[in-house]
C-alpha positions in Angstrom: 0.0 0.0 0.0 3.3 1.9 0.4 4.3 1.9 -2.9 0.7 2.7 -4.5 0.7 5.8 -2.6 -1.9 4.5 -0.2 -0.2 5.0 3.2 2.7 6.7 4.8 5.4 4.4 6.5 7.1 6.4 9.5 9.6 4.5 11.4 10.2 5.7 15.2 13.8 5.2 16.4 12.6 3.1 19.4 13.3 0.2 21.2 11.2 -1.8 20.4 10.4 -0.3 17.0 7.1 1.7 15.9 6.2 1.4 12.5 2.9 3.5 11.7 1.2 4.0 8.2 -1.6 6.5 8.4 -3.6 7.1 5.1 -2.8 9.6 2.4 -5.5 11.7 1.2 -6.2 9.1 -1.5 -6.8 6.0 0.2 -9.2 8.8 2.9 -11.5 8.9 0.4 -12.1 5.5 -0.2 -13.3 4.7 3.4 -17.3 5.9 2.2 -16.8 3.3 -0.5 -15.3 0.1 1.5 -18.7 1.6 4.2 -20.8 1.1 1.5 -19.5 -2.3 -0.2 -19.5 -3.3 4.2 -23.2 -2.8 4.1 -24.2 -4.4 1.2 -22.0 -7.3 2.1 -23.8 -7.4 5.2 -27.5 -7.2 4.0 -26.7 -9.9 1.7 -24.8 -12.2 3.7 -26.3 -15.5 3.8 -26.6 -17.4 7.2 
């Protein structure tokens, strides 16, 4: 997801180490589509 721009990879200098990868504007603003693809996932889920 790094490398398709998706998130950012910041390494902290700590012991032990503390990776995080928050989302880039782009991959933000495909949250209301994975929401919606959720709910129809969930409406037609079969038991």
């Amino acid at each position: 997801m790094e490398k398709d721009g998706l998130v950012k990879r910041t390494v902290h200098a700590e012991v032990p180490p503390i990776v995080d990868y928050p989302l880039k504007e782009i991959a933000s603003q495909l949250i209301p589509i994975y929401e919606e693809l959720s709910d129809y996932a969930a409406k037609h889920k079969k038991c």
